[in-house]
PALUM-234041 format. One record per residue (C-alpha): residue number from 1; residue in one letter; chain; x, y, z. Coordinates in nm, 4 decimals. Example, Ala and Ser with C-alpha at 12.3 -4.5 7.8 and 13.67 -1.06 7.14 Angstrom:
2
R pos code unit       xx       yy       zz
R   1    A    A   1.2300  -0.4500   0.7800
R   2    S    A   1.3670  -0.1060   0.7140
// end
This chain:
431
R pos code unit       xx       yy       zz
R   1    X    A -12.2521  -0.3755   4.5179
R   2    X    A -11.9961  -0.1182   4.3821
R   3    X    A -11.8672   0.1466   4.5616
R   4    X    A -12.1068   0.3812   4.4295
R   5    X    A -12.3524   0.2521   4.5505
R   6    X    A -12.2243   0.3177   4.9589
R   7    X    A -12.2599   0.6636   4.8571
R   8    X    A -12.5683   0.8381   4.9364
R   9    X    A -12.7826   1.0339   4.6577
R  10    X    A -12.8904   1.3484   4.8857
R  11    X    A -12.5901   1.4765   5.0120
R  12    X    A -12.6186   1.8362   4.9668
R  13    X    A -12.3563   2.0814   4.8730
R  14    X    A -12.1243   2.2045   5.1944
R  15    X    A -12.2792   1.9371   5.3839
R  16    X    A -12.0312   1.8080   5.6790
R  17    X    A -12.0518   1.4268   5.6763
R  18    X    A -11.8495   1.1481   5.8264
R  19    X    A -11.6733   0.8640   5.6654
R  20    X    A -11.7282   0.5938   5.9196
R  21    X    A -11.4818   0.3479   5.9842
R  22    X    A -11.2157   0.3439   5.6913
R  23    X    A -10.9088   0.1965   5.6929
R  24    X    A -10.5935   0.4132   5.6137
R  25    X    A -10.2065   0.3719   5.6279
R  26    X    A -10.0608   0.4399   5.9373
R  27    X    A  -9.8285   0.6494   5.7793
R  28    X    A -10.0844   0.8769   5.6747
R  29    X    A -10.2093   0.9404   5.9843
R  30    X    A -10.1337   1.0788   6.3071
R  31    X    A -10.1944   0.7463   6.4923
R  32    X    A  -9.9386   0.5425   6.7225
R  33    X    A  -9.9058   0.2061   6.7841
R  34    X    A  -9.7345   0.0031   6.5224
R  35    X    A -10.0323  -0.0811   6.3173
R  36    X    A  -9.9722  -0.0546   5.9747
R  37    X    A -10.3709  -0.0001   5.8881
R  38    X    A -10.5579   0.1663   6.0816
R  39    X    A -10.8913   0.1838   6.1117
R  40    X    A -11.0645   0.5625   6.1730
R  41    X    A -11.3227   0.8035   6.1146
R  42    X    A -11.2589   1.1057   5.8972
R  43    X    A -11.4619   1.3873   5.9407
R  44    X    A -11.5315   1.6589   5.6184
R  45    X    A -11.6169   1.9657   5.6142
R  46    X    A -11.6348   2.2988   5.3625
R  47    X    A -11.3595   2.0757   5.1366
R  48    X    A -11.1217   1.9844   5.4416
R  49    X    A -11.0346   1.7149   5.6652
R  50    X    A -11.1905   1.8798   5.9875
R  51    X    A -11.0889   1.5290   6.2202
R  52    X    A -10.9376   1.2370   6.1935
R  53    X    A -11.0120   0.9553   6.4817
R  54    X    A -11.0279   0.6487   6.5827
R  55    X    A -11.3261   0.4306   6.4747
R  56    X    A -11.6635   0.4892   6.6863
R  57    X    A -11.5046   0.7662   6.8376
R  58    X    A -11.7762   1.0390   6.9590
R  59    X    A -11.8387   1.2488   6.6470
R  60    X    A -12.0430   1.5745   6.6056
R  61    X    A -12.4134   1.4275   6.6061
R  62    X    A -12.5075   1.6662   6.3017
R  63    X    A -12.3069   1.5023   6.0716
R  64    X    A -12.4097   1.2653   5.8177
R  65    X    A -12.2524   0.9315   5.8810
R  66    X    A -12.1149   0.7695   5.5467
R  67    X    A -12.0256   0.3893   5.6298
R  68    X    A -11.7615   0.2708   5.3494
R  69    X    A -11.7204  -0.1056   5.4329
R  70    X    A -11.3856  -0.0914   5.5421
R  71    X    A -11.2662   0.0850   5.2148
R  72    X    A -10.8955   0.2211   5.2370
R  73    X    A -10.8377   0.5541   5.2023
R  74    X    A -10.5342   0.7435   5.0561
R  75    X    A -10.4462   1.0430   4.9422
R  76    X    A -10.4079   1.1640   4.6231
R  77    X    A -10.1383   1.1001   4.4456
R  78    X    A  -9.8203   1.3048   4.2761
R  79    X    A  -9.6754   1.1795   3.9936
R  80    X    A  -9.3098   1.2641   4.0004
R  81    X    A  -9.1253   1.1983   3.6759
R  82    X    A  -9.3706   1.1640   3.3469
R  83    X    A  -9.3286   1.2322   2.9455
R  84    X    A  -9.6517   1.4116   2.8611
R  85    X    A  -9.5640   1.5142   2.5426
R  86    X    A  -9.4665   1.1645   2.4386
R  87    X    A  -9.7920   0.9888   2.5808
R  88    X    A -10.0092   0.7465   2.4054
R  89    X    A  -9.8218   0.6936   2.0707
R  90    X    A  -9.7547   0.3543   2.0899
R  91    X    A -10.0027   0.2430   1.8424
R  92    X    A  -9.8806   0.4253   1.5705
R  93    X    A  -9.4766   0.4105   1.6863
R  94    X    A  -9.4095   0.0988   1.8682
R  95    X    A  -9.0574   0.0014   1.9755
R  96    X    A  -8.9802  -0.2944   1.7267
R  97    X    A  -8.7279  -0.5026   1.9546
R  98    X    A  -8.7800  -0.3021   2.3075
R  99    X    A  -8.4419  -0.1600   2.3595
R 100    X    A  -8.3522   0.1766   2.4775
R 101    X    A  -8.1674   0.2740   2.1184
R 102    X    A  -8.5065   0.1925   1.9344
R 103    X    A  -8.6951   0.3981   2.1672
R 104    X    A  -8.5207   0.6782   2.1262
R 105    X    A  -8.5176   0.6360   1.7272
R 106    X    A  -8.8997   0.6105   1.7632
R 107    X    A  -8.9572   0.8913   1.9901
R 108    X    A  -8.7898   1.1176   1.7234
R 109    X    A  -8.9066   0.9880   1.4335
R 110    X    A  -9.2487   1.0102   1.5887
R 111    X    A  -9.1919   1.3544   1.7056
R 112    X    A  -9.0631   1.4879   1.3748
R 113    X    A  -9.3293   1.3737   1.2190
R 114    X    A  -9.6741   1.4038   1.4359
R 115    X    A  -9.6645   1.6166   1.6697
R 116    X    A  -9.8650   1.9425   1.6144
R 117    X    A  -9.9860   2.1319   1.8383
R 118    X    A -10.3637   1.9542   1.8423
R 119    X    A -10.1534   1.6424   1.8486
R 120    X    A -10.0006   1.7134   2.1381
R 121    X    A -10.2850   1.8997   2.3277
R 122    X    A -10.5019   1.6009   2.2343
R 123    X    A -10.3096   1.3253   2.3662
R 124    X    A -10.1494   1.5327   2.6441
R 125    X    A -10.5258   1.6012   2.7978
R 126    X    A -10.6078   1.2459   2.7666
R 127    X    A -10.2988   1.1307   2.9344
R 128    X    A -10.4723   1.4119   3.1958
R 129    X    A -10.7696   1.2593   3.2208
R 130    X    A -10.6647   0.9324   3.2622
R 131    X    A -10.4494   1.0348   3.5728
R 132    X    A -10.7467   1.2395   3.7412
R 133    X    A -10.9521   0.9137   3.7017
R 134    X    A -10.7038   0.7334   3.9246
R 135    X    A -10.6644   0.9995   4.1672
R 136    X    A -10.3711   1.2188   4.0551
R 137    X    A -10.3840   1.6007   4.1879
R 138    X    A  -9.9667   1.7016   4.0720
R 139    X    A  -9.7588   1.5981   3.8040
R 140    X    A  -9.3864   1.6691   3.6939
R 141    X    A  -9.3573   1.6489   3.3365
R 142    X    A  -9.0084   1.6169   3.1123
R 143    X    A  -9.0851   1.8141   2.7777
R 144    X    A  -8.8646   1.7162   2.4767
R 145    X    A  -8.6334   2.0701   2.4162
R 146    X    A  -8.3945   1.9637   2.1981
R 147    X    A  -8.5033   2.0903   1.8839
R 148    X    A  -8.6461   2.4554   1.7057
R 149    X    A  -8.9894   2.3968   1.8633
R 150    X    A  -8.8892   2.4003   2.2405
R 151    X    A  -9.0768   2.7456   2.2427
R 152    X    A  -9.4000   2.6163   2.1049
R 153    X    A  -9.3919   2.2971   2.3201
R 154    X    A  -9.3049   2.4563   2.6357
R 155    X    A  -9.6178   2.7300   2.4852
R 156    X    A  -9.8692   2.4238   2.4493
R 157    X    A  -9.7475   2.2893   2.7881
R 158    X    A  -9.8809   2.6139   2.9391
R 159    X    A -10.1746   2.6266   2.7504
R 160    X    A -10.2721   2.2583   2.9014
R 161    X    A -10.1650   2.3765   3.2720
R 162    X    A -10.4001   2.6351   3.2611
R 163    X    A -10.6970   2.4181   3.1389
R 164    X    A -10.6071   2.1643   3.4259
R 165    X    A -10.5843   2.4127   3.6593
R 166    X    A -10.7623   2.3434   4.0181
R 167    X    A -10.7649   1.9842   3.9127
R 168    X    A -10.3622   1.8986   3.8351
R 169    X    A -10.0892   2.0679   3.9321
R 170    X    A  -9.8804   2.0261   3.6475
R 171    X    A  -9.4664   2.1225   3.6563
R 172    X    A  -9.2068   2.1027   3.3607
R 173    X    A  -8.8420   1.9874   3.3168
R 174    X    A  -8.6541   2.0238   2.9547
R 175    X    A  -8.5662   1.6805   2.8308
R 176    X    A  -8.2379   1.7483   2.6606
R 177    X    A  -7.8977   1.6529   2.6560
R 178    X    A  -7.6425   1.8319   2.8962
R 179    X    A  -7.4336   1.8075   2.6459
R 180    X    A  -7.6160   2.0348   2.4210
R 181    X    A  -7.6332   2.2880   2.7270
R 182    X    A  -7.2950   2.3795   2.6900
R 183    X    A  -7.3446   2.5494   2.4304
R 184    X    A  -7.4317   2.9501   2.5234
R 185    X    A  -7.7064   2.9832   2.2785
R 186    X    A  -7.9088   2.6540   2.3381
R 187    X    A  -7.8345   2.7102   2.7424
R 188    X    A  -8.0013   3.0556   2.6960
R 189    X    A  -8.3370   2.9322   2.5373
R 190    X    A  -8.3755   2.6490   2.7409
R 191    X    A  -8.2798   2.8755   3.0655
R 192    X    A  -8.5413   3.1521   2.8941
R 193    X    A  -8.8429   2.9072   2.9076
R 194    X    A  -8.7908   2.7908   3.2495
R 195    X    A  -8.8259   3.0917   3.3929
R 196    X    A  -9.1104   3.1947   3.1920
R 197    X    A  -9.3299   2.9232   3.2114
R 198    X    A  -9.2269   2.8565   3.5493
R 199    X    A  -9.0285   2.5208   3.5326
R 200    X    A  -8.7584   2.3388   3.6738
R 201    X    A  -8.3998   2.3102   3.5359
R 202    X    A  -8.2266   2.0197   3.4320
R 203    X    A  -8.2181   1.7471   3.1428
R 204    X    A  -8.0094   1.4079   3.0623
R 205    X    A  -7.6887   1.3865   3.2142
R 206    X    A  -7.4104   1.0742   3.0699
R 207    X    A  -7.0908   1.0782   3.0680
R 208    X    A  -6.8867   1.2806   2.8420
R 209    X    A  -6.6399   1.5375   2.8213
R 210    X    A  -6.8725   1.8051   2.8327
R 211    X    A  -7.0661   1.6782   3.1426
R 212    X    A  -6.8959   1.8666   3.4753
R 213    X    A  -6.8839   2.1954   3.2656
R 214    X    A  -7.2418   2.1741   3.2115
R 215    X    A  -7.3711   2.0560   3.5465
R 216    X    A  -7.1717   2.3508   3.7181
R 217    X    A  -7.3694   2.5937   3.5070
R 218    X    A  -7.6898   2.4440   3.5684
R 219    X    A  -7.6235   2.4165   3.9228
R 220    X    A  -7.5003   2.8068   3.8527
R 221    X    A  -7.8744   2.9171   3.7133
R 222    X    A  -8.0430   2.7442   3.9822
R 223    X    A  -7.8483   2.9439   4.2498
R 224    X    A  -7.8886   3.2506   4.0834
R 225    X    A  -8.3274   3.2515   3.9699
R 226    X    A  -8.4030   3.0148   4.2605
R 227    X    A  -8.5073   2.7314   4.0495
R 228    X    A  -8.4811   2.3166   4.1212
R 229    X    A  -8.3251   2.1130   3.9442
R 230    X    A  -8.3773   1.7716   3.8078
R 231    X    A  -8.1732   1.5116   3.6236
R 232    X    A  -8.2254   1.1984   3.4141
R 233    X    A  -7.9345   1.0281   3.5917
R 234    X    A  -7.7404   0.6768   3.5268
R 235    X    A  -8.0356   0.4761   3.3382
R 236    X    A  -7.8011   0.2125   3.2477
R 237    X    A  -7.6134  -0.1244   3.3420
R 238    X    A  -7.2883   0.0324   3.2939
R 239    X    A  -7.0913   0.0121   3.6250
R 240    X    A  -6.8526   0.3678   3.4956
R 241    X    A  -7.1342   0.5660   3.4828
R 242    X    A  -7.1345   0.8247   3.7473
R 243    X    A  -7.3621   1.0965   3.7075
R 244    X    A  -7.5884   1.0610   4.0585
R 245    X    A  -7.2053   1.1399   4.2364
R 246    X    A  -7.1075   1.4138   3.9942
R 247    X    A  -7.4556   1.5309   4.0352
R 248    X    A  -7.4295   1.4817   4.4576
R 249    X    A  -7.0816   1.6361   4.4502
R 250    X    A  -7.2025   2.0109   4.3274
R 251    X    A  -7.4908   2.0075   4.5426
R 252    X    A  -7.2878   1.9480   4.8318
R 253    X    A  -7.0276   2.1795   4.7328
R 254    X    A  -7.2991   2.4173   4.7557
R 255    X    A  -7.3818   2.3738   5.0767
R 256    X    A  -7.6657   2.0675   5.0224
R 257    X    A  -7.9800   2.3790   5.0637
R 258    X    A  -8.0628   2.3189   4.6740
R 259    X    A  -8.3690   2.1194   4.5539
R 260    X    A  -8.1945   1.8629   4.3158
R 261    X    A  -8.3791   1.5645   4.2294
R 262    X    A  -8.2303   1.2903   4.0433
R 263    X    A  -8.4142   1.0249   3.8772
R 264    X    A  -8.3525   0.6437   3.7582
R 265    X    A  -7.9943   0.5946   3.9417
R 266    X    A  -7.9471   0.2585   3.7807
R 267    X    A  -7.5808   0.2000   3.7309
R 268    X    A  -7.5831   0.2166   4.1499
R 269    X    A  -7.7355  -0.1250   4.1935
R 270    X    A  -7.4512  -0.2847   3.9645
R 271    X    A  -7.1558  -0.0746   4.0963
R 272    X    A  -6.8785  -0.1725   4.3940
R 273    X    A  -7.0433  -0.1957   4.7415
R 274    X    A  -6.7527   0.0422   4.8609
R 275    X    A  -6.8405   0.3253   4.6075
R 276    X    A  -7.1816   0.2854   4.6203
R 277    X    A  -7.2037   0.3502   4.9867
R 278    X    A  -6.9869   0.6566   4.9584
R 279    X    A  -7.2190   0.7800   4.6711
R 280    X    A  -7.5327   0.7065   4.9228
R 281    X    A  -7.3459   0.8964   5.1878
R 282    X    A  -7.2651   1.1910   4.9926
R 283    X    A  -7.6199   1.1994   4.8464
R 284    X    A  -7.7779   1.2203   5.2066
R 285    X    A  -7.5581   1.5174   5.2591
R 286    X    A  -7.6435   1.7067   4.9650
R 287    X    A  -8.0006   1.6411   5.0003
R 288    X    A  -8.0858   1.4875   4.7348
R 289    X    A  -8.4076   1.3520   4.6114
R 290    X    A  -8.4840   1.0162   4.4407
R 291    X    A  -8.7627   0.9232   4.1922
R 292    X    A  -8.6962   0.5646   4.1172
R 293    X    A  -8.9068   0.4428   3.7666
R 294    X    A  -8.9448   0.0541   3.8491
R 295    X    A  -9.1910  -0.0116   3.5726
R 296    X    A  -9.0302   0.1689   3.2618
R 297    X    A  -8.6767   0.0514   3.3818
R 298    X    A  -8.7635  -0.2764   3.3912
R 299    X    A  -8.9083  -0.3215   3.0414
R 300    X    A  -8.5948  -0.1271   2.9367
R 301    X    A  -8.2754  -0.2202   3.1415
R 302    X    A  -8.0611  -0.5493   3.0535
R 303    X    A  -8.2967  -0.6405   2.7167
R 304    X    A  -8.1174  -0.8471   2.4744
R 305    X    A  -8.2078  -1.0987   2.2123
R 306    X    A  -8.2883  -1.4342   2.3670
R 307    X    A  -8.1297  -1.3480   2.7015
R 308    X    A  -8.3039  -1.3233   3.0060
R 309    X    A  -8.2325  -0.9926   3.2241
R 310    X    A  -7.9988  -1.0550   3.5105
R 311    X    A  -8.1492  -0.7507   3.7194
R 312    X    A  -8.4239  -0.5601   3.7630
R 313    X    A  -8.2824  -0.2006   3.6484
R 314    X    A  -8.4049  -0.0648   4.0123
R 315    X    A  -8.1934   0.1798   4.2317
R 316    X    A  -8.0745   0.1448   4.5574
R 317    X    A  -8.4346   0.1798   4.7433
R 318    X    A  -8.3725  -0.0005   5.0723
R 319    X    A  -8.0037   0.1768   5.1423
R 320    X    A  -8.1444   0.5089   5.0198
R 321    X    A  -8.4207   0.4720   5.2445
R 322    X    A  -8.1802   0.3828   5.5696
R 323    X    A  -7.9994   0.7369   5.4770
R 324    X    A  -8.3322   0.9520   5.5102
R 325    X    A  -8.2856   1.0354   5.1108
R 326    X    A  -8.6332   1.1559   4.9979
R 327    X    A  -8.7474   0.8527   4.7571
R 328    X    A  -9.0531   0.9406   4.4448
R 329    X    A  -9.1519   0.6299   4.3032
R 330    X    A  -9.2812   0.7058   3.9097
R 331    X    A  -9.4246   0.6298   3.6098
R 332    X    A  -9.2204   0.7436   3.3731
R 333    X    A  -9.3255   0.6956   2.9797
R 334    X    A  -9.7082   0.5973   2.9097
R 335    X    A  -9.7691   0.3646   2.6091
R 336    X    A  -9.4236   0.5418   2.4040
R 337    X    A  -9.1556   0.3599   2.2800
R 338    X    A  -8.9839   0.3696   2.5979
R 339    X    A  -9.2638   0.1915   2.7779
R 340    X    A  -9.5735   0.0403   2.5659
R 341    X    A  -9.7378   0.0369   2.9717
R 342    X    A  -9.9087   0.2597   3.2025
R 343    X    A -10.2169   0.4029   3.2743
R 344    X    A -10.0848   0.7289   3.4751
R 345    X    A -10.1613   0.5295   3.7780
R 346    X    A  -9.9813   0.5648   4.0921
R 347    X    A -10.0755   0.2677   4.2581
R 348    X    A  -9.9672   0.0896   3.9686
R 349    X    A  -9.6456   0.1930   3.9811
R 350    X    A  -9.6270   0.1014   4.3678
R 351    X    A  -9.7988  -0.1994   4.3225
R 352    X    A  -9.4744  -0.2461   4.0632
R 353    X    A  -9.2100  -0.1534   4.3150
R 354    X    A  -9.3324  -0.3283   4.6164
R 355    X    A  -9.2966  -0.6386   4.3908
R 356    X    A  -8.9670  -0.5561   4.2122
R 357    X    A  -8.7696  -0.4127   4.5594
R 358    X    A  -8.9447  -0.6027   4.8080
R 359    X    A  -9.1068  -0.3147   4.9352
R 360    X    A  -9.3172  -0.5241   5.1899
R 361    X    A  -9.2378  -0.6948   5.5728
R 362    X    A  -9.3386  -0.4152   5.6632
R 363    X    A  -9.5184  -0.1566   5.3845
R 364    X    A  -9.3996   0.0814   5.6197
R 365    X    A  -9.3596   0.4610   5.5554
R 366    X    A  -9.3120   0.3482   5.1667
R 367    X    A  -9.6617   0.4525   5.0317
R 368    X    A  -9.5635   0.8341   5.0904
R 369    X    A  -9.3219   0.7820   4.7935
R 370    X    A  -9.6563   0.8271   4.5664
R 371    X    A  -9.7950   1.0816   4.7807
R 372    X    A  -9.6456   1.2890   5.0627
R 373    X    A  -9.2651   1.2857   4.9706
R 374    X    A  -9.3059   1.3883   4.6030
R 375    X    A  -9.5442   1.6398   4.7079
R 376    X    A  -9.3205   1.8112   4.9269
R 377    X    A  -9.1093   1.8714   4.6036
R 378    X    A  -9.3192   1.8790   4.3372
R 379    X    A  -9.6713   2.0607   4.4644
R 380    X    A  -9.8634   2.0707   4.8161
R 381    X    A  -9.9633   1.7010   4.9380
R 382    X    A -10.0847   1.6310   5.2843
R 383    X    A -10.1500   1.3589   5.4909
R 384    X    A -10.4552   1.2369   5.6222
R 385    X    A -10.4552   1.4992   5.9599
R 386    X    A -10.7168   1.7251   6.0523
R 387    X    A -10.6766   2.0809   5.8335
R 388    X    A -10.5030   1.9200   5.5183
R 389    X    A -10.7344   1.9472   5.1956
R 390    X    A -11.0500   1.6659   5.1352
R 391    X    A -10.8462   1.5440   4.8525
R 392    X    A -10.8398   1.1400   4.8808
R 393    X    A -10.8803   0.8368   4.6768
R 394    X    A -11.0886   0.5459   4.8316
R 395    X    A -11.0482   0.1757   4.7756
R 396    X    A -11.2638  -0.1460   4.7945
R 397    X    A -11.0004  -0.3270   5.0061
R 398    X    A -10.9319  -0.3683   5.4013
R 399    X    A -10.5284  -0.4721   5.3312
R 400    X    A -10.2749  -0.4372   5.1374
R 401    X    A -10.3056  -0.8081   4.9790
R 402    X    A -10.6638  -0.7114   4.8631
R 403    X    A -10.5445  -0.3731   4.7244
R 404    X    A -10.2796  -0.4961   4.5336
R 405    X    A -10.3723  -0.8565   4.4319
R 406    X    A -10.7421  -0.6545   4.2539
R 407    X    A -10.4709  -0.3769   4.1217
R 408    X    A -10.7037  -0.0965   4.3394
R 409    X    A -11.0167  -0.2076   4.1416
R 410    X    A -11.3311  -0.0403   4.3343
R 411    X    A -11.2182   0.3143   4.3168
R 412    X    A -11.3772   0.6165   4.4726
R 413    X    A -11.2154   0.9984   4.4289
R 414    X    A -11.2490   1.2935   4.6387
R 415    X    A -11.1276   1.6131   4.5554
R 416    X    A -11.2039   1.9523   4.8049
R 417    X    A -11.4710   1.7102   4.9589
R 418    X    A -11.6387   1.6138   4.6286
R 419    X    A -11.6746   1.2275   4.5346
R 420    X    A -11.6125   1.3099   4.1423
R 421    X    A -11.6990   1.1334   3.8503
R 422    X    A -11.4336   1.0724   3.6305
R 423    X    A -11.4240   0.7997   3.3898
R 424    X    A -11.1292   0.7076   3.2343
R 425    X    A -11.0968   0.7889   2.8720
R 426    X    A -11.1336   0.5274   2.6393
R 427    X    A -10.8730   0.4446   2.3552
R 428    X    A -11.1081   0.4915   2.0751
R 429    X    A -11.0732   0.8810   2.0990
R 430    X    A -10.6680   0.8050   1.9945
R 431    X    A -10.7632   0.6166   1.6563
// end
């Protein structure tokens, strides 16, 4: 029996029904007492969560009862840190030795010579389609802005927002160097298509002479149009580099009331314990945000020619975590050079850092970092509480082990109250 089959045939349109004894994260809920499932009864109605309560609870007797087998219910998903634009060319531009230098040769060889704007469009609304399947209702994109089309990307990006619209929330950051920002004419385009499509500011930050100068005028346009900021921070082995502090430094400066978001943080896991805690420390003040990408760092991070990595290219999680600093886990790149995996998934990516950072004894509070905490900062995301939106995904499993060891196989998603149907694409359409 699949899950499709729970579901009955003749529910009608608008029709309140019941969804009788589900399992759901603690943390999702409004439910005390240490459990970290809990078993309910979630009540829908006109596209909302109208109750959530315990399991055989008295219910309205009108209501259709829908009885799930113990499926466990989440809700949907935001994807914090992605590459649209660069989806789903693997095929045609692998990465011939996996490294991060290769990548990046790829990616602009790729880009140079592919993508028009049905190129992008195409692959970009499969990439779509793919994350709806799995349960995906926000996304942050990075959009490569470092060349003479930045206008017409950031122009196609729009385009695809507004055919997603009411189905993904979809966000934009320019991918480009902050060195490049420094200079007044590149800083003005990149600033101009922010604010008119509505983006975030940012790009790569490394070190350089450049870097402070650049950062203060980023942090300078934020302050000024009310925008957030986010930063490709530190995605490297290298011990010196210090961009998350520099980064943590302005923002506190500024009185920590700035969104900044900074993503990767890998040089903190291989830096002095005494620095590193005074980084942590000064991050929590500032208020910054984490989105850690387990999956693409770790095909990335240490790779050498018949070596085996050392580390696992993750940040900080745990310590981050016992500071109250926001943490996103993400997917990063989708089948690119810089990562030949993904799916869009969230729970994959979980799945991936619950098994690189130990993110288990207990699960705790950390499945919010593919749902709640990154939709605080990226789009609207609510819990499972009566009021918040009918926008959930449903598994076939009772536990944890059984979600994760079947890789959330058994899938059911409901958006405004609707179970949708939503196949994922298949790879045929790319040849």
């Amino acid at each position: 029996m699949t899950p499709q089959d729970l579901l009955p045939h003749d529910l009608a349109s608008g029709e309140p029904f019941v969804l009788r004894g589900v399992h759901v994260p603690a943390t999702f809920t409004a439910f005390e007492g240490g459990a970290e499932i809990v078993t309910a009864d979630i009540g829908i109605e006109q596209g909302r969560i109208a109750f959530v309560a315990p399991s055989l609870a008295e219910t309205p007797s009108a209501w259709r009862d829908i009885r799930l087998d113990r499926m466990m219910v989440w809700p949907c998903f935001v994807e914090a840190h992605t590459h649209l634009d660069s989806t789903q060319i693997w095929a045609r531009s692998p990465n011939p030795d996996g490294t991060f230098g290769s990548a990046a040769s790829a990616i602009i060889a790729d880009r140079e010579t592919h993508w028009t704007p049905d190129d992008m469009r195409r692959r970009m609304d499969f990439g779509l389609r793919c994350a709806y399947a799995h349960g995906v209702r926000a996304m942050r994109t990075h959009l490569a802005s470092q060349n003479e089309q930045i206008e017409q990307r950031w122009e196609i990006f729009s385009e695809v927002r507004a055919a997603w619209a009411g189905r993904i929330d979809l966000q934009a950051v320019p991918l480009i160097s902050t060195d490049v920002l420094a200079d007044d004419v590149w800083f003005a385009r990149v600033l101009d298509v922010v604010r008119r499509h509505g983006g975030v500011l940012g790009g790569f930050a490394h070190v350089s002479p450049l870097v402070d100068a650049s950062l203060e005028r980023l942090f300078d346009a934020a302050d000024k149009y009310g925008l957030a900021l986010d930063f490709h921070a530190d995605e490297t082995d290298d011990a010196t580099s210090d961009i998350v502090r520099r980064v943590a430094t302005l923002a506190d400066r500024r009185g920590g009331g700035m969104q900044v978001m900074v993503g990767h943080c890998c040089s903190l896991a291989v830096q002095d314990e005494t620095e590193v805690d005074r980084t942590l420390d000064l991050m929590a003040r500032a208020g910054l945000s984490v989105v850690s990408l387990p999956g693409c760092n770790l095909y990335l991070q240490a790779r050498a020619p018949g070596r085996t990595p050392r580390w696992r290219g993750v940040t900080l999680l745990h310590e981050m975590a016992a500071r109250d600093i926001p943490i996103c886990i993400g997917g990063d790149n989708c089948r690119d050079p810089y990562n030949p995996y993904g799916d869009f998934n969230p729970l994959e990516s979980f799945q991936d850092a619950v098994r690189i950072a130990h993110l288990d004894h207990p699960v705790g509070d950390w499945p919010r970092s593919v749902t709640t905490t990154p939709g605080a900062l990226v789009s609207q995301a609510q819990a499972i509480v009566a009021g918040a939106p009918a926008d959930l995904v449903l598994y076939r499993a009772k536990s944890y082990n059984e979600l994760f060891v079947r890789h959330g196989a058994g899938r059911l998603v409901m958006r405004d109250g609707i179970f949708i149907d939503a196949p994922l694409p298949d790879f045929s359409e790319l040849d």
